[in-house]
Backbone and ligand atoms as CSV (ligand in chain L), in Angstrom:
chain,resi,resn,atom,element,x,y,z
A,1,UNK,N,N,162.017,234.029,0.787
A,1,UNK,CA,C,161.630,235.343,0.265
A,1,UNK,C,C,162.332,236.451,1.042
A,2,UNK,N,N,162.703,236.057,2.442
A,2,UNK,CA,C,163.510,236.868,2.634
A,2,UNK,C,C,164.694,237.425,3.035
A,3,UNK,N,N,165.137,236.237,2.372
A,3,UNK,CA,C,166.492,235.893,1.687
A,3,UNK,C,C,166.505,237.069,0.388
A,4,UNK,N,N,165.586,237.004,-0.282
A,4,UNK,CA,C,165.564,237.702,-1.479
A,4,UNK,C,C,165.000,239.237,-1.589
A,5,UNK,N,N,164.440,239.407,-0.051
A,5,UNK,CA,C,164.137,240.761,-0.192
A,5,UNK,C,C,162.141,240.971,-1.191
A,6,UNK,N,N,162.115,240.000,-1.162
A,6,UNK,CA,C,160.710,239.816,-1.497
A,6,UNK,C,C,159.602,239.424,-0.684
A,7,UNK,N,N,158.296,240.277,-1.417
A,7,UNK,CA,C,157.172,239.904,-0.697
A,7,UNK,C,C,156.302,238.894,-0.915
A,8,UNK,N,N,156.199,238.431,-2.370
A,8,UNK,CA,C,155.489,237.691,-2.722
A,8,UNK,C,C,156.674,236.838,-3.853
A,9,UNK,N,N,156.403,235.318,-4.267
A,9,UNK,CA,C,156.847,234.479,-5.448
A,9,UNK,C,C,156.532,234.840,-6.863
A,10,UNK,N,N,155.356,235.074,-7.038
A,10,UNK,CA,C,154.868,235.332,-8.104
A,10,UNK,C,C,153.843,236.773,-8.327
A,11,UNK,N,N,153.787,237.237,-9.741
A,11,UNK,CA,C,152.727,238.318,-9.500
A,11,UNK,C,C,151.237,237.433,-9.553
A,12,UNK,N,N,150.056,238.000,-8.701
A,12,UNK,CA,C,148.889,237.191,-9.028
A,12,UNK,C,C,148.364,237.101,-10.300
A,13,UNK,N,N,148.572,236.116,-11.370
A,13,UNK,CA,C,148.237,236.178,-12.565
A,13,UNK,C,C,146.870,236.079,-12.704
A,14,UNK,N,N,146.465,235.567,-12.076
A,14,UNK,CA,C,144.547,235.280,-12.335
A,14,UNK,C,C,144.101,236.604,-12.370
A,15,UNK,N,N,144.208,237.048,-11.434
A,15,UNK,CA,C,143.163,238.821,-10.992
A,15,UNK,C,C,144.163,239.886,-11.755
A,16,UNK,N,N,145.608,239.591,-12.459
A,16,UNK,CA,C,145.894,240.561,-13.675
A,16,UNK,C,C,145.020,239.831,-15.061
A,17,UNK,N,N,145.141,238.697,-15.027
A,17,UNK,CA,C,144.487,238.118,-16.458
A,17,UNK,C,C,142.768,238.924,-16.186
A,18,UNK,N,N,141.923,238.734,-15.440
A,18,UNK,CA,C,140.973,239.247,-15.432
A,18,UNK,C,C,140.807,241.137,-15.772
A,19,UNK,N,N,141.456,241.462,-15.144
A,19,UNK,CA,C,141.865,243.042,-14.826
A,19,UNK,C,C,142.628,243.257,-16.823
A,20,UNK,N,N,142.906,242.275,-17.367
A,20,UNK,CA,C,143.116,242.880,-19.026
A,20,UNK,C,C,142.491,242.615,-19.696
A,21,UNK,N,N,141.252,241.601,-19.444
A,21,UNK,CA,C,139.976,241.153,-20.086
A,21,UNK,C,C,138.775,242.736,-19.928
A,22,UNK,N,N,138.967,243.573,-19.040
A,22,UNK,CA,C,137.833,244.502,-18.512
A,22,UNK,C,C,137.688,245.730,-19.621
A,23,UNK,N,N,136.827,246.526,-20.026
A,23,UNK,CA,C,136.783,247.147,-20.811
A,23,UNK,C,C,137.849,248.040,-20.898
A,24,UNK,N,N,138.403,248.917,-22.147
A,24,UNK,CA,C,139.937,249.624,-21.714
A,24,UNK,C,C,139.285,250.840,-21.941
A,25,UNK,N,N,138.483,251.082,-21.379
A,25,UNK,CA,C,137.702,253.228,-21.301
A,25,UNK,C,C,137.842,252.382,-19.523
A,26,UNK,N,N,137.926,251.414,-18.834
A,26,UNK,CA,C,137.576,251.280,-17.394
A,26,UNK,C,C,138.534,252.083,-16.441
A,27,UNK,N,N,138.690,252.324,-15.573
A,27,UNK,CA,C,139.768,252.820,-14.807
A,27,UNK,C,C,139.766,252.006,-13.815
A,28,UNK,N,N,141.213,251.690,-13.701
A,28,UNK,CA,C,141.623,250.389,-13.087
A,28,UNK,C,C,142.765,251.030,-11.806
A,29,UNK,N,N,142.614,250.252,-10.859
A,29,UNK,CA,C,143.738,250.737,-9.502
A,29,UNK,C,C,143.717,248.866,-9.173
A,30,UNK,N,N,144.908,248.488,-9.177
A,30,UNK,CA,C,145.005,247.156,-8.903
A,30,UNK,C,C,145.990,246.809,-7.776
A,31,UNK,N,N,145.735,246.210,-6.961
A,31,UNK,CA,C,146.178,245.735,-5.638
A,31,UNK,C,C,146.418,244.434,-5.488
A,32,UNK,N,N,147.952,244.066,-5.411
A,32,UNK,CA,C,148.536,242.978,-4.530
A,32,UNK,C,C,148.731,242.797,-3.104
A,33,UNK,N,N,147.843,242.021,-2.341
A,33,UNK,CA,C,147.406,242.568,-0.853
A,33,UNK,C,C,148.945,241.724,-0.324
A,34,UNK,N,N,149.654,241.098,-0.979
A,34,UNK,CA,C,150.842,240.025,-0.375
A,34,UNK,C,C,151.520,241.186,-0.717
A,35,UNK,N,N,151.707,242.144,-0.962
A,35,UNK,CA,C,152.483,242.965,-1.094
A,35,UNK,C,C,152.406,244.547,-0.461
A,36,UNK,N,N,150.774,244.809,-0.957
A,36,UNK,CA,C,150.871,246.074,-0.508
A,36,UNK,C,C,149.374,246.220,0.228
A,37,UNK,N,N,149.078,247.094,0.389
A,37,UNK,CA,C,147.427,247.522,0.617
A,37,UNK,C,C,146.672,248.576,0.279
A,38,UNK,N,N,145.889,248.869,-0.383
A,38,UNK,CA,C,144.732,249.777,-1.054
A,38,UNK,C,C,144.432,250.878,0.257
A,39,UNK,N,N,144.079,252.000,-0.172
A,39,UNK,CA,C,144.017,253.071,0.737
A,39,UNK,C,C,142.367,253.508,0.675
A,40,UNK,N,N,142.250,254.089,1.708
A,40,UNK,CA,C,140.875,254.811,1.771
A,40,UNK,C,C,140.426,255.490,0.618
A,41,UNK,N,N,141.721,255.992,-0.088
A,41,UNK,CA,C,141.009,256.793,-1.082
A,41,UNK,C,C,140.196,255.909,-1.865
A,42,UNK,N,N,141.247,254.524,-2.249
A,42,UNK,CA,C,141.094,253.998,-3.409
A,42,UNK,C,C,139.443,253.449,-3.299
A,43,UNK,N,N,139.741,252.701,-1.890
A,43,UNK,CA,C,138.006,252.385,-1.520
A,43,UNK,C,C,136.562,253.754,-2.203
A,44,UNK,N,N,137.056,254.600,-1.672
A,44,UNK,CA,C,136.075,255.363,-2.128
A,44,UNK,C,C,135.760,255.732,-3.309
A,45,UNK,N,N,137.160,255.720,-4.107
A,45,UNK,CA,C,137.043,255.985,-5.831
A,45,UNK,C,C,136.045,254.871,-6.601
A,46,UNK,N,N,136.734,253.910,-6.060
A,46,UNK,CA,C,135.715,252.837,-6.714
A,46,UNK,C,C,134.398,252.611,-6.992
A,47,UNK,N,N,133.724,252.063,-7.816
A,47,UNK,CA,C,132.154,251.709,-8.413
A,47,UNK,C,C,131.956,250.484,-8.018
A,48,UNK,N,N,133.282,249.464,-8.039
A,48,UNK,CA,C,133.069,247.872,-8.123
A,48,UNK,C,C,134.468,247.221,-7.577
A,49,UNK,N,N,134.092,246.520,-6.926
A,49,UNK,CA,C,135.296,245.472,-6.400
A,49,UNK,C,C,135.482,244.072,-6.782
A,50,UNK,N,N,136.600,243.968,-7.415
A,50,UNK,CA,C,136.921,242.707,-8.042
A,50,UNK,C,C,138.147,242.114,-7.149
A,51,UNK,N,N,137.657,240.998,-7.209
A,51,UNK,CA,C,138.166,239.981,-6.067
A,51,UNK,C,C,138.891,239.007,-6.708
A,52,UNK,N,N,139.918,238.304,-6.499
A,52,UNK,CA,C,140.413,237.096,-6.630
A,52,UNK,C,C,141.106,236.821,-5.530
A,53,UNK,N,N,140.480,235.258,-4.810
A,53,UNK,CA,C,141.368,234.389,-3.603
A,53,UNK,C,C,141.621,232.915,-3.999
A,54,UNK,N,N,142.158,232.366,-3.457
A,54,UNK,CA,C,142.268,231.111,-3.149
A,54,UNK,C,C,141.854,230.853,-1.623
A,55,UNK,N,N,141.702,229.812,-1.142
A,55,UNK,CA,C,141.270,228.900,-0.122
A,55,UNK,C,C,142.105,229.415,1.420
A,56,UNK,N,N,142.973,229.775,1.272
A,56,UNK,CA,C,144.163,229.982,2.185
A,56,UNK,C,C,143.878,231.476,3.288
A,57,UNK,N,N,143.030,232.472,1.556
A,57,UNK,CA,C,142.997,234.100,2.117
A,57,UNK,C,C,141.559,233.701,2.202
A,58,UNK,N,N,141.035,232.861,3.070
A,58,UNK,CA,C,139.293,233.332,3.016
A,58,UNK,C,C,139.240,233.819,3.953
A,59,UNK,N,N,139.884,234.533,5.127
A,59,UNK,CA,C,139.154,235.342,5.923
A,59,UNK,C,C,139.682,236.740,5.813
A,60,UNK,N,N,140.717,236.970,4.956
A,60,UNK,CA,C,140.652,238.178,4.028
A,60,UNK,C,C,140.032,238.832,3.304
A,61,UNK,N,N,139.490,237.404,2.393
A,61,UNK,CA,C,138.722,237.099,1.469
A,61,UNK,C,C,137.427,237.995,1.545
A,62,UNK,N,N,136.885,237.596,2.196
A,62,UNK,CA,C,135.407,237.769,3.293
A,62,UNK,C,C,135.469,238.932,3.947
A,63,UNK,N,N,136.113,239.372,4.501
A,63,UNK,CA,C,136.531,240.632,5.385
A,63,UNK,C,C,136.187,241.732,4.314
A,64,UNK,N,N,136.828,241.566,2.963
A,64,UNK,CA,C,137.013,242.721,1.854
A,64,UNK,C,C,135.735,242.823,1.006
A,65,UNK,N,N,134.967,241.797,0.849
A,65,UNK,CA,C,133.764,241.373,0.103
A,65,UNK,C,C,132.838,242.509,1.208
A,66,UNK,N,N,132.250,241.860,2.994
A,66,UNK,CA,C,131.650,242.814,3.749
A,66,UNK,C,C,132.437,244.621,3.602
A,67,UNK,N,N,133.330,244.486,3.430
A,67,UNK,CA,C,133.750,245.549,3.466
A,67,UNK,C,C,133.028,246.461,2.411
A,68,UNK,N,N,133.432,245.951,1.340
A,68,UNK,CA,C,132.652,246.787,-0.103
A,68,UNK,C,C,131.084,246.967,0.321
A,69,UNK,N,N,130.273,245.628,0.098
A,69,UNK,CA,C,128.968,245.709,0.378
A,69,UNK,C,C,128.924,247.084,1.314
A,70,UNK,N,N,129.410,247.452,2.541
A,70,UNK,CA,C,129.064,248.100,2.972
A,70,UNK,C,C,129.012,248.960,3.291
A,71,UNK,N,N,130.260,249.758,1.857
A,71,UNK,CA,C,130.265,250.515,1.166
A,71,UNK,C,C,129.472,251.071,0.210
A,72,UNK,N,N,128.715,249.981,-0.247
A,72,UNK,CA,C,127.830,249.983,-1.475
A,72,UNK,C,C,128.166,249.745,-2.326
A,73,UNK,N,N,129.310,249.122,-2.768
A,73,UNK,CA,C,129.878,248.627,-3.859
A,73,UNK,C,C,129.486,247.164,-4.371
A,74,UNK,N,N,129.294,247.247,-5.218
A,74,UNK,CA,C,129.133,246.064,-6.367
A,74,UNK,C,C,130.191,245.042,-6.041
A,75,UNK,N,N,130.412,243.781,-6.136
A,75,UNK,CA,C,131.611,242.997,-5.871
A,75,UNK,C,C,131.438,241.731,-6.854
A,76,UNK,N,N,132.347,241.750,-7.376
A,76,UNK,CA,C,132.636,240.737,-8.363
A,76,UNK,C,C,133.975,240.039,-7.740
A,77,UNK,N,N,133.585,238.386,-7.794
A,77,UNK,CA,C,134.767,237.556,-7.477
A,77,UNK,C,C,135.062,235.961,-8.499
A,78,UNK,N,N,136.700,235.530,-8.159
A,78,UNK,CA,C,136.857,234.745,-8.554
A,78,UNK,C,C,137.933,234.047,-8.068
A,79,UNK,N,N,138.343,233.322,-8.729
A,79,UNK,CA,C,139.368,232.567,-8.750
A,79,UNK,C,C,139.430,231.119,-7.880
A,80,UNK,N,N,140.232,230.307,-7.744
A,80,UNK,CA,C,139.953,229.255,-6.961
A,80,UNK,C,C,138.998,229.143,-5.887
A,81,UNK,N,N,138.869,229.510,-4.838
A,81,UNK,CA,C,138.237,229.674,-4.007
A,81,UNK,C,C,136.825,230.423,-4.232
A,82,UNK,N,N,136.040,231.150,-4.880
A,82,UNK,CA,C,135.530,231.216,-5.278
A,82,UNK,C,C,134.449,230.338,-5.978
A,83,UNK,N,N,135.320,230.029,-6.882
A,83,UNK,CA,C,135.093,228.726,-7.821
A,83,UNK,C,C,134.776,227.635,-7.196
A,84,UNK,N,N,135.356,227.336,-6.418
A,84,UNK,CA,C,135.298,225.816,-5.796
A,84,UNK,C,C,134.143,225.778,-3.983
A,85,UNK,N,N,134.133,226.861,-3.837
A,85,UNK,CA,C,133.340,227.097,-2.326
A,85,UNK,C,C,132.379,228.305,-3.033
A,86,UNK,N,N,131.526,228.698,-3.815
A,86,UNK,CA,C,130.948,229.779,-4.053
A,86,UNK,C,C,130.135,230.271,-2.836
A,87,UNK,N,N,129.433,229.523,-2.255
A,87,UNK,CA,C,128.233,230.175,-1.148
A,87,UNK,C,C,129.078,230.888,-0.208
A,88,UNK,N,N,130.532,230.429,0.089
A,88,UNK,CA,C,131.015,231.675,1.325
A,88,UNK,C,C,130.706,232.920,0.605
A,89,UNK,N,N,131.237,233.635,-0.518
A,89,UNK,CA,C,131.478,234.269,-1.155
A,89,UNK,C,C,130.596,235.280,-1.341
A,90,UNK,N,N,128.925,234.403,-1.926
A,90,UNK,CA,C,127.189,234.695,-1.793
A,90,UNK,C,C,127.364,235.297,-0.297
A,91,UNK,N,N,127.055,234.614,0.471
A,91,UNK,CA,C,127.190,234.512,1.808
A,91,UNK,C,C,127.569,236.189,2.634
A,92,UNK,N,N,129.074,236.652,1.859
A,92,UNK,CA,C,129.299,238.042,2.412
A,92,UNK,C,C,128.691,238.873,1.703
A,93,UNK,N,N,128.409,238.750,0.608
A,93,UNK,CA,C,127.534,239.460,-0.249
A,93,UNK,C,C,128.291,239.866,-1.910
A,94,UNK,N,N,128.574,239.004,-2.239
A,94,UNK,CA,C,129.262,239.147,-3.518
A,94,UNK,C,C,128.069,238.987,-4.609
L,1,B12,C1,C,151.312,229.083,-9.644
L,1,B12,C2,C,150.605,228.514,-8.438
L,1,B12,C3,C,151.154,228.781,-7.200
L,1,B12,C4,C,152.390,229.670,-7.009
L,1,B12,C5,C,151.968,231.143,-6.990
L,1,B12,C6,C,150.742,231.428,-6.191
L,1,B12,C7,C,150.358,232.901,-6.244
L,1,B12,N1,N,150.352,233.571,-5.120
L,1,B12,O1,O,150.017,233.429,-7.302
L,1,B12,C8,C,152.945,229.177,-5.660
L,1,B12,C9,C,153.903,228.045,-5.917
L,1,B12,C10,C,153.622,230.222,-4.795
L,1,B12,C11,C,151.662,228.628,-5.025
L,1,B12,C12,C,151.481,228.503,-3.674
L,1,B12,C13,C,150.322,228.054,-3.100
L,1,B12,N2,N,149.265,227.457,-3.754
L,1,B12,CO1,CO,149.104,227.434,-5.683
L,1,B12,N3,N,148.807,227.211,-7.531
L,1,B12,C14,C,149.423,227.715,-8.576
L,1,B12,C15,C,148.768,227.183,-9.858
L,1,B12,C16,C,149.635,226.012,-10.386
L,1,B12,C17,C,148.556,228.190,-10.976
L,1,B12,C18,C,147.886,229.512,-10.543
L,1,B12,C19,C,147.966,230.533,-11.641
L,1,B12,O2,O,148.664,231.519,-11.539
L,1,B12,N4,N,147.237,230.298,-12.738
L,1,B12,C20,C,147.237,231.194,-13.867
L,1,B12,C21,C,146.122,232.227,-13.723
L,1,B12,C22,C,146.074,233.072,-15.001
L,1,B12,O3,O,144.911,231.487,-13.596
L,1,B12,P1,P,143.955,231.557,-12.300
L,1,B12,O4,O,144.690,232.064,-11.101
L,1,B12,O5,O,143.242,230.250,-12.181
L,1,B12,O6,O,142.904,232.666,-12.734
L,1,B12,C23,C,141.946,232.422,-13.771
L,1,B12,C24,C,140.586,231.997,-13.208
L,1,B12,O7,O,140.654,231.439,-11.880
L,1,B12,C25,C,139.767,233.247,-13.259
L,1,B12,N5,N,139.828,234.184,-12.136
L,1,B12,C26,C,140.762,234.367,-11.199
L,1,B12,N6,N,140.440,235.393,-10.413
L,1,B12,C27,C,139.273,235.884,-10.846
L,1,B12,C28,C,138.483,236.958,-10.400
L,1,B12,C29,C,137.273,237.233,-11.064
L,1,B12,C30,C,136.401,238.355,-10.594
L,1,B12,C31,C,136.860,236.418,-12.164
L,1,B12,C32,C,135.564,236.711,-12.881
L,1,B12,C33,C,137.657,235.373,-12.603
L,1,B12,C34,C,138.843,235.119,-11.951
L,1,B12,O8,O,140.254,233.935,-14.384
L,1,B12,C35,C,141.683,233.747,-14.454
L,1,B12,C36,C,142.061,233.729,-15.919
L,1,B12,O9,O,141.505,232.617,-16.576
L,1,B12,C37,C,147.373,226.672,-9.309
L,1,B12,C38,C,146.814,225.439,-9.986
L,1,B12,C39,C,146.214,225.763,-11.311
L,1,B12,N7,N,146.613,225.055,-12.320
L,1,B12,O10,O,145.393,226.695,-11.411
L,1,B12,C40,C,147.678,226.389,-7.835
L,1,B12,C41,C,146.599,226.648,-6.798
L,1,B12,C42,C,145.967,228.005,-7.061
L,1,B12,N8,N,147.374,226.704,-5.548
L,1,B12,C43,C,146.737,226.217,-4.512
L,1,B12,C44,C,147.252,226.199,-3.181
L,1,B12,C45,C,146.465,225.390,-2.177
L,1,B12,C46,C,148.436,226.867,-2.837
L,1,B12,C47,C,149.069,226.998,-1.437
L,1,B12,C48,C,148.061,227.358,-0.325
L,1,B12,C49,C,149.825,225.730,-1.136
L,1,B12,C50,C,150.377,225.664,0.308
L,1,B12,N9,N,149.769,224.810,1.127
L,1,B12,O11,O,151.282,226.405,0.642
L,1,B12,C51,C,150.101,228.123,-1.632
L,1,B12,C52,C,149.556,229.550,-1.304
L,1,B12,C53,C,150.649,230.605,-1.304
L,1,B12,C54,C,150.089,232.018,-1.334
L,1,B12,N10,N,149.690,232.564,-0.177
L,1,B12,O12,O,149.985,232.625,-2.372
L,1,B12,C55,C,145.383,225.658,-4.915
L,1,B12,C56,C,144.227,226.553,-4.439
L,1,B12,C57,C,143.038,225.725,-3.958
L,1,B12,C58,C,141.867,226.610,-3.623
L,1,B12,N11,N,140.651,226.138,-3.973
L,1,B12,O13,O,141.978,227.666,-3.048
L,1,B12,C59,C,145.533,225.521,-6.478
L,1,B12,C60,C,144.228,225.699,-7.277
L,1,B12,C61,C,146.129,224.116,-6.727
L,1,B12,C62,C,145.186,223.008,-6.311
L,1,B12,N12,N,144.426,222.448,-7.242
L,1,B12,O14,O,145.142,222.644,-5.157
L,1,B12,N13,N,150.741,228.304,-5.989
């Protein structure tokens, strides 16, 4: 990748496939954390945090879940890890 000047292989298709399923009146700010990172503002704009990890980012994972909660935000998650380990997930407060 950086050979190629890239940050990531692929775009995350799961958490865009979810993110075009969501109502379209929603207002959406979407973040590739292999790429970039979400700002204070964005944290604060938000109502709800939608999550997608795999197994690999769980202490990212987890970090961003407490984070919202304690914000007061709502947190919705998915994707592999999720799916397959749910109670971490419960656990930070999703
Ligand atoms: C393409 C792919 C890759 C690509 C791209 C990965 C990427 N960063 O996007 C490459 C080759 C780079 C890759 C690498 C790795 N991968 Co991979 N990969 C896949 C594969 C084949 C498809 C994933 C995909 O894009 N699917 C298409 C999208 C549309 O589907 P989806 O992600 O499943 O999302 C759907 C649902 O999960 C759900 N969903 C997802 N997020 C959310 C969020 C919410 C809120 C909700 C409600 C629903 C939801 O809705 C989506 C639409 O239906 C899967 C296996 C599979 N068939 O799923 C493994 C898989 C995801 N990979 C896996 C692993 C282990 C890895 C590696 C760690 C391997 C390694 N040791 O290096 C690395 C990690 C690299 C990294 N840091 O990103 C595991 C994850 C296991 C786990 N439980 O966490 C999987 C499941 C394979 C397996 N069975 O072991 N991978």
């Amino acid at each position: 990748m950086e050979i190629a000047g890239l940050k990531a292989v692929i775009p995350p298709l799961g958490i865009i496939t979810v993110a075009a399923l969501l109502p379209s009146d929603w207002g959406i700010r979407f973040c590739d954390r292999n790429v970039t990172h979400e700002t204070d503002a964005d944290w604060q704009w938000c109502d709800i945090v939608i999550l997608s990890a795999m197994l690999v980012e769980k202490q990212d994972f987890q970090a961003l879940i407490r984070k919202a909660v304690q914000l007061g935000k709502k947190v919705a998650v998915g994707g592999p890890y999720p799916a397959s380990v749910p109670q971490d997930a419960l656990d930070a407060g999703a």
